[in-house]
Structures are given as C-alpha cells and as structure tokens.
N, C-alpha and C positions, 0 to 999 in steps of 0.2 A: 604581576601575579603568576604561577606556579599554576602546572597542570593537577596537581592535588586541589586546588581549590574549586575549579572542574568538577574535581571527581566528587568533591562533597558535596557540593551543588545537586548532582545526581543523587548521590546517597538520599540527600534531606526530601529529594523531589520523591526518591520510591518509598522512601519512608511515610510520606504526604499520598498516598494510593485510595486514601480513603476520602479523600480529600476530592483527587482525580478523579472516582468513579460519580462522585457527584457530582461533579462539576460535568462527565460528559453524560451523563443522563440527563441532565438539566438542559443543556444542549438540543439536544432532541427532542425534547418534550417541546422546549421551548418551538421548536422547526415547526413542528405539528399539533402545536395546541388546537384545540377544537379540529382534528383531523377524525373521522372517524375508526381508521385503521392507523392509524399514527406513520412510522417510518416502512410500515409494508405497502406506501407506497411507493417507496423505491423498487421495492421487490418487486411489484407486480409491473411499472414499467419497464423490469430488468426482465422478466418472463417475457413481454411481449417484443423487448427487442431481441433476447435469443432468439423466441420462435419466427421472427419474421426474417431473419441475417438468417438463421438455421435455416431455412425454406429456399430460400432465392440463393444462397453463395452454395449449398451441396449441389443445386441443380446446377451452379456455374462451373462450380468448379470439378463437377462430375462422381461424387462423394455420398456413399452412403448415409442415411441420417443417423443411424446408428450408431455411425464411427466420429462423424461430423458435428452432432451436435453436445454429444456430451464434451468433447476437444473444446466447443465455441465457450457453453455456458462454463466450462472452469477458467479457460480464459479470461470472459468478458470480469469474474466475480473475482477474479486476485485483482486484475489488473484497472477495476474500480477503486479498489484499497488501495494500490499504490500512487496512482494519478492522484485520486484527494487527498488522501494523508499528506504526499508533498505539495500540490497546493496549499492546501489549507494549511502545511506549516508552516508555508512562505508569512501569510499573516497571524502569526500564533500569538506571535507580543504584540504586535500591530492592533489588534482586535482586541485585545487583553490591557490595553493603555490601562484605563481606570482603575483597572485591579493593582496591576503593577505600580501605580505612584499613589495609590492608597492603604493597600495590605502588604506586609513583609511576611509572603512566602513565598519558598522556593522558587527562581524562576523559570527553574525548566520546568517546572509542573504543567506551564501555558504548552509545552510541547506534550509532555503525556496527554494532556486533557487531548489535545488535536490528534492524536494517535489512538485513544482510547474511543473518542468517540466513533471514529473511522473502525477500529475494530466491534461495537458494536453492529455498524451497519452491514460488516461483514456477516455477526453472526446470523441475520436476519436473512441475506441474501443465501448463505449458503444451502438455504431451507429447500432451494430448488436443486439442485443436483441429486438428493433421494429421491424427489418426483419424477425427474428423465430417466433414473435409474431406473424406477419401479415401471413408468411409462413405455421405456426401453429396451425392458427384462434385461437389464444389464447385471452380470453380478456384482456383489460385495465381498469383496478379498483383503484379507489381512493384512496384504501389501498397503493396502490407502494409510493403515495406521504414521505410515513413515511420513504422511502428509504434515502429520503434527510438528514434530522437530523441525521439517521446512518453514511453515508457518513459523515459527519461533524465530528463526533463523531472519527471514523477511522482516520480522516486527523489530530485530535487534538492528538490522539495516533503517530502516526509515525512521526509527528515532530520532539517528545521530543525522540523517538527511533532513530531517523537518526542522533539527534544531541549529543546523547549519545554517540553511536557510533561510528560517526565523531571523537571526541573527545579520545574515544580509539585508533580508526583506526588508529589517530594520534601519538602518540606516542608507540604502538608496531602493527607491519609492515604487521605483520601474521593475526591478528585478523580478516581482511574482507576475510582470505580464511575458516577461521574457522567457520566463521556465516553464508557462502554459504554455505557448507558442512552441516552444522546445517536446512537450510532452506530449503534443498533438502530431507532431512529426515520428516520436518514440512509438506512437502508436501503431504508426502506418509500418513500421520496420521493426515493429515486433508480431510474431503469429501469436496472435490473440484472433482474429475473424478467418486469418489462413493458415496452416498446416505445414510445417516446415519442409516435411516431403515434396511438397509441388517445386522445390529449389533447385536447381542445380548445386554440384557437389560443390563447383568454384561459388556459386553466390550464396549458398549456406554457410561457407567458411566467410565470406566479409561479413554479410548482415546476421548471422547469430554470434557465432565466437567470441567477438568483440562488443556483443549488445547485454551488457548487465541488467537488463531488465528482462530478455529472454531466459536467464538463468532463476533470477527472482522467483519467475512465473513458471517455470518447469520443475525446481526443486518441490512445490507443490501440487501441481497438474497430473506430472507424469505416474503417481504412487492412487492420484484417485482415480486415475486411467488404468491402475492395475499393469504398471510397466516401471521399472529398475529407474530412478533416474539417475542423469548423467552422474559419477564422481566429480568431474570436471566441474559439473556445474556445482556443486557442493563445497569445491575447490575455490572456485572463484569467487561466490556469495559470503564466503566464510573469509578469505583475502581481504574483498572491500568491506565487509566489516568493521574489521581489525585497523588497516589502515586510518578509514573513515573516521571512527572513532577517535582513534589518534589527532588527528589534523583537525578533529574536532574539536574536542578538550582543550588543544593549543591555543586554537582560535577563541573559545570563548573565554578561556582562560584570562586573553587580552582584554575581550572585547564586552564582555558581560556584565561588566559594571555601567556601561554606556550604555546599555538597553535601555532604560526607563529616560533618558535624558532624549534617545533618538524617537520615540515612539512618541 
C-alpha cells in the first residue's frame, strides 16, 4: 500500500470528528461516573501538587514564588498532555479491540479519540493558571495569545506520536511499558519542576537543545510567561512534525491493515 492510503485514512478519521468528540466525552464520563465533580478531579490534585512542589522546590532552589510558580504550574499542565496522550496512544487500538473487529470506521479515529480526550483534560486543567495569575497579580499580555498556535503546533506532533505508537503497541505487547519508563526519565531532564536557568551554559546545551519535549513545552510556556519564545524552538517542533508525519504515513501505510488481526 501507498502512502496516500494513509493519508485517507486520516482524511476519513477528521472527517469522523463528530464521531471523536463523542466517543472522548464518553470516555470521561465513563472515568467519573457517579464522581461528584467529575474530571476536576484531576484539577484539583493537580492544584495541590503545584502548590506543594511550588512551596518546597522555590525554597530549594532559592526562587521567587512569583517567578517559580507560575514556570511549575505551565509546566506541570503541558507536560500532563503530553506524557498521557503518548501513553495512552501506546494503547489506543489495544483498548479499542471490540470496536475495531466490530465496526468499520476509520482507524485512526482510536487515535483522535485518545488525543481528544487528553485535550479535554487539558481544557479543564488550564483553569488554574488564571487563578495564580490573579492570586499572583500577575499580568495578562497579548503576548500569551501566540500560546495558541504553539498548542496547535504540540497537538499536530502527538497525533502522529500516539498513532506511531499505537501501531507498535500493537503488535509487540511490551512496548507501552518501555516508553513509560522512557517518559519518566524525560521527565527528570525536562524543566517542567526546574528552571532552565539553574544550568550551566555547557549542560543547557546537552540536556535542552537536543530534548524535543523541552521545545514541545516552551513553545507554549514561554508566551503565557509573557516572554518571546525560542525561533529555534519553533524550528525544531515544526521539523519533527513534518518528518514524524512522514515516517509515519509510511509506516502505517504498511502496517495498518494488521491492526485488527494484532490487537
């Protein structure tokens, strides 16, 4: 098969959107049936781990709250979108068995759905950064607006990641414990809980430059911090995009008729 066949796969999946938003609201509902506040419990265990990392790491690390905390909570809330989205695409078909050797739709949709939903829990989380803002007398500048295109930019990455993934996760079994392990290490050597300024200029050039998940999480940070971000980094998120994408289509091109037989 042809990387057009890919591409229509895609086509048929955004065209199926309505389909998507149902299926991740469904999702979430289903998480927190009989919950009282339903998914703002994420939110609010996500408040009390800023506030408690925001407390104890400014006093470590000798750091303003002012400056410190709103850096943590943008951090911690991209960089929940990303870690789940690609987990949870690891299992996207995996989890999706029944539907997939039952209904004939689209099957990248199983990846929108796991992307969709994760951007839900986004919107829910990001409720707190107007509250530190406001708590913080921080301002609001026109500059954050450029957040958005970032955001866009992130969501066009972790599609073609989840549905990569997927696609592995698919047929060997191990792989979504492998790329947790991997993400847990990304974590530690990405400033999401520290501040890239505590680096030296040699060990900011190894551990950022080369780290695609630092760029991911700056091209959106940086603009709600009311600060330019990198070109570079815009450079390089928008690179692995394109690529990604690429190597992706290829691959599932081959490999996507096997989904339902591996799962």
């Amino acid at each position: 098969m042809s990387i057009r066949s890919s591409v229509n796969t895609v086509k048929l999946s955004i065209q199926s959107m309505s389909l998507v938003n149902v299926l991740g609201w469904q999702d979430i509902m289903q998480r927190y049936r009989q919950s009282a506040i339903g998914p703002f419990w994420i939110t609010l265990s996500m408040v009390l781990q800023i506030a408690t990392i925001g407390f104890v790491f400014s006093y470590i690390f000798h750091l303003p709250i002012q400056e410190y905390v709103p850096f943590l909570a943008t951090g911690v809330i991209i960089w929940t979108l990303i870690s789940t989205t690609i987990s949870e695409g690891c299992l996207c078909f995996v989890e999706s068995e029944a539907i997939i050797k039952q209904l004939p739709i689209p099957l990248f949709v199983h990846v929108f759905r796991a992307v969709w939903r994760n951007t839900l829990i986004l919107f829910h989380n990001i409720l707190i950064l107007p509250l530190i803002f406001i708590f913080l007398s921080q301002p609001v500048t026109p500059l954050m607006l450029l957040a958005i295109p970032g955001f866009l930019l992130l969501i066009f990455n972790l599609v073609w990641i989840a549905l990569l993934l997927g696609i592995i996760s698919a047929r060997f079994r191990d792989f979504p414990n492998i790329i947790n392990s991997l993400l847990q290490i990304a974590f530690y050597v990405t400033p999401v809980i520290w501040m890239p300024k505590l680096l030296s200029e040699r060990v900011e050039f190894m551990i950022l430059d080369f780290n695609p998940f630092y760029h991911f999480i700056e091209i959106i940070r940086s603009p709600i911090l009311d600060s330019w971000p990198n070109p570079m980094s815009w450079l390089i998120v928008g690179v692995i995009g394109v690529i990604g994408w690429f190597v992706t289509l290829f691959i599932a091109s081959r490999y996507q008729d096997r989904v339902a037989f591996w799962v």
